[in-house]
N, C-alpha and C positions, 0 to 999 in steps of 0.2 A: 672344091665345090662349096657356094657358101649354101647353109641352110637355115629355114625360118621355123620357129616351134608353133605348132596349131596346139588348139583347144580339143580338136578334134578333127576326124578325117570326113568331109562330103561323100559317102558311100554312095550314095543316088547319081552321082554324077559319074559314077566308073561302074557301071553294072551293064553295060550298050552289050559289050561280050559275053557269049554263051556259050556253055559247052556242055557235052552229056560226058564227057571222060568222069569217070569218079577221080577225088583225091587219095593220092598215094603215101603223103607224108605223115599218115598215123601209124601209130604202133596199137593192135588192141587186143587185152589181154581178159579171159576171163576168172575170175574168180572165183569157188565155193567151198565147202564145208562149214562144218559147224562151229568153226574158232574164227570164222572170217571177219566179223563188225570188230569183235575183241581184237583180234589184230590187228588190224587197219589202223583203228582209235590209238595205238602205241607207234604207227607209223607215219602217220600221215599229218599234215601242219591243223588241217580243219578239222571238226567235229560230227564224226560219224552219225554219230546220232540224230545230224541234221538230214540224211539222207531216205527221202520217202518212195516209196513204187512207185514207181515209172515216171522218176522225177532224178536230177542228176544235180552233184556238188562240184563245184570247183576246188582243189588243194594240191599246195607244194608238197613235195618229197623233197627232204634235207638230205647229206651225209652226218652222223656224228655232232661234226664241227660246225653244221649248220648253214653247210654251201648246200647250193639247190642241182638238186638232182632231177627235177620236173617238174611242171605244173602240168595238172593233166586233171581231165572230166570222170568221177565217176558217179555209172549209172547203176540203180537198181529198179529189178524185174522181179517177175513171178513166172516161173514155166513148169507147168506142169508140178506144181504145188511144192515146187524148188524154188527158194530165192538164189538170184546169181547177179553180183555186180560186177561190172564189166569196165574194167580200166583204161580210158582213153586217151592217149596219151600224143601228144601232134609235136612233129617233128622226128629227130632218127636216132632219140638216146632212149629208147623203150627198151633195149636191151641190157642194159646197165641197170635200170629199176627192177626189170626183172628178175635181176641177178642177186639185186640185195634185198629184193621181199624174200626169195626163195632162201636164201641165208637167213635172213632174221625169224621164217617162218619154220625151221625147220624142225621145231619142238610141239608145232600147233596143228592144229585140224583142219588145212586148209588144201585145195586144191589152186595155185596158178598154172594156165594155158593159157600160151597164143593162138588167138581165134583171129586175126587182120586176115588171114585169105578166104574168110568165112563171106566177110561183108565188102559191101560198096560204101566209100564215104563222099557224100555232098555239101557241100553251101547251097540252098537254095531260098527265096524271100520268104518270110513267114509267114508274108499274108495269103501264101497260094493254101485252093481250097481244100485240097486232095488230103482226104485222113486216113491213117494205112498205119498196120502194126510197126512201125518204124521205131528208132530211138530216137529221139529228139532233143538238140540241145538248143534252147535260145543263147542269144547274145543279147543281153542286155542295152536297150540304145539303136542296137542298131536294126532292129526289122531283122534280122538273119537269123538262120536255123542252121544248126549242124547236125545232118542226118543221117543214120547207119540204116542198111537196105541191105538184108542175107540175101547173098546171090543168087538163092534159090528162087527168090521174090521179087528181085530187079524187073520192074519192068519199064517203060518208055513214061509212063504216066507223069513223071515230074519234070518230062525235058523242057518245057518251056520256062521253068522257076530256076534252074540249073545256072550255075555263074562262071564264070571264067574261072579255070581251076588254078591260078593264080592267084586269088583272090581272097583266098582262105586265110592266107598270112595277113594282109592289110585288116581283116576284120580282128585278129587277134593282137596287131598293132593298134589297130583303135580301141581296143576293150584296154589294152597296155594288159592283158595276158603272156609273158615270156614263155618264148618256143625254146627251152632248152638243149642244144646241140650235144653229139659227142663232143663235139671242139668247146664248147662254152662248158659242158659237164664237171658241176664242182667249183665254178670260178666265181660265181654270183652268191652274196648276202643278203637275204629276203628283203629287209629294210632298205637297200639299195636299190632295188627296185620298188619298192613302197608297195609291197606286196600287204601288209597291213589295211590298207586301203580301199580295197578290192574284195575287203571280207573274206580270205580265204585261211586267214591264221585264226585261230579260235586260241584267247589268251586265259581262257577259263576251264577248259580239257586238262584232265591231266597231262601227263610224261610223255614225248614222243620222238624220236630221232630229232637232234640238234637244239631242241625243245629249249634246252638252258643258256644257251647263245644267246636265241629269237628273243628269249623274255628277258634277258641280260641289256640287250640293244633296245629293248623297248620301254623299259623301266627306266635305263640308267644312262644311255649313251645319248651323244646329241651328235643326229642325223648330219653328216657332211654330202650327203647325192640325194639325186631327185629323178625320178624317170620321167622322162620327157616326150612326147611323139614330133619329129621332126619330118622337114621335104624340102626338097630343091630339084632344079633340074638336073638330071644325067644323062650324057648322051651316051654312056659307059655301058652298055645291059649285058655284059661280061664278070660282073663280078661274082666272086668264086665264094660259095656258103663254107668251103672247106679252109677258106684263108680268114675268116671274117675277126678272127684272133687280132690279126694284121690291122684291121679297118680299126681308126678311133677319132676322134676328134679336137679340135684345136679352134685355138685365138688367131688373131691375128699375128702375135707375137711368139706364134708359133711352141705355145705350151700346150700340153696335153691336158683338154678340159673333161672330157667323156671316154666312157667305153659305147661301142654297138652291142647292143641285143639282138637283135634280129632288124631285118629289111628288106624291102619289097621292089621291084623297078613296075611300074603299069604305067604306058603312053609315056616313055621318056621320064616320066616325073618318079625319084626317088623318097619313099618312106620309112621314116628310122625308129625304133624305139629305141633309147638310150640311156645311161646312168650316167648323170655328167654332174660333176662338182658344184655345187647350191654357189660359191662366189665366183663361178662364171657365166652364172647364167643367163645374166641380162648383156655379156658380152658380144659379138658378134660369132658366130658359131662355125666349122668348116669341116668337111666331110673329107679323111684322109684315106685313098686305099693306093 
């Protein structure tokens, strides 16, 4: 399958689909106690200290060595004269980060629980009118909101703004935010994805998981990949998120140019986010699964 690299994804023109299903593919975890900002700030790639009430940061989680363990939204609240940030995290490696906060946290004053069966998650357009104790995340660019709704509060009031619940992944391929899989867990290097870029690595925080890689690679190293958003036609809509290891791409002479990130199929047409080597880029491109 050959593919062509866009600048960006026309989102206006694949929104015709709606649906009131919420999306299933977050993991969301809640956070509190009194060591929580302090922890995070030693965990996380961005700078906590950027994060304001009822306002939300984007940031990677590294292992060690400085492979990505997630990108994921978190958000801060006030309830009931409690702060509590709440970790959002899209796709189905939520379990792994919570595994290794709950390790690295085990000396601190923190409280993590998974709260996902609490809420409803949506994509719906941002310009709808309706204002409701929700979480809200924009997307930058794109008109879209990503919005958490306690089940206890779900009501019908936002079906008409509601998107094809497919639709979630292409807006996170168009921001070039990486959905982190178990199957991907640990294989990716921030700079690889040009995650720098996206302002989510703060190079002025102190120390934090993988921390001396990142600024190793960004001081010193010179960049050989580039994330890319790609599409072409497929007439395939079989392909299996658990093999995506398997999917990478190629020249026409049959070298391996790219790895897959993540990918989307809507109306037959396939889009890719991918890490593909800076001297093939201007080659002809080919989607192998």
């Amino acid at each position: 399958m050959e593919l062509s690299i866009l600048n960006n994804i026309d989102l206006i023109k694949l929104t015709e689909n709606k649906t009131e299903t919420p999306i299933t593919e977050f993991d969301i975890y809640k956070i509190t106690g009194s060591d929580k900002f302090d922890f995070l700030q030693g965990q996380i790639t961005n700078d906590i200290n950027l994060l304001k009430t009822e306002q939300a940061i984007c940031t990677a989680y590294c292992n060690i060595k400085g492979r990505l363990m997630g990108v994921f939204f978190l958000y801060l609240t006030n309830i009931d004269n409690e702060e509590i940030i709440y970790l959002i995290n899209p796709g189905n490696n939520g379990l792994n980060i919570f595994k290794s906060l709950k390790k690295y946290g085990l000396f601190s004053k923190i409280n993590i629980n998974k709260v996902t069966d609490e809420f409803n998650v949506y994509l719906i357009n941002t310009e709808s009118e309706e204002k409701d104790d929700l979480i809200s995340i924009e997307f930058p660019n794109n008109k879209l909101t990503l919005k958490l709704i306690n089940k206890t509060k779900d009501v019908n009031i936002l079906n008409k703004e509601k998107l094809d619940n497919n639709f979630w992944k292409i807006t996170f391929i168009n921001s070039k935010i990486p959905i982190i899989s178990q199957i991907t867990n640990e294989q990716f290097l921030s700079h690889n994805l040009e995650l720098p870029k996206l302002n989510i690595i703060n190079f002025k925080k102190g120390c934090y998981l993988g921390q001396e890689i990142i600024a190793r690679t960004e001081y010193k190293a010179k960049l050989k990949k580039s994330a890319l958003i790609l599409s072409g036609m497929s007439s395939n809509t079989n392909l299996n998120n658990n093999l995506i290891n398997s999917y990478f791409l190629q020249n026409n002479e049959n070298i391996k140019t790219g790895e897959v990130i993540d990918y989307c199929i809507i109306k037959n047409k396939i889009y890719l986010l991918a890490s593909i080597d800076n001297k093939y880029i201007s080659q002809e491109i080919k989607f192998i699964n």
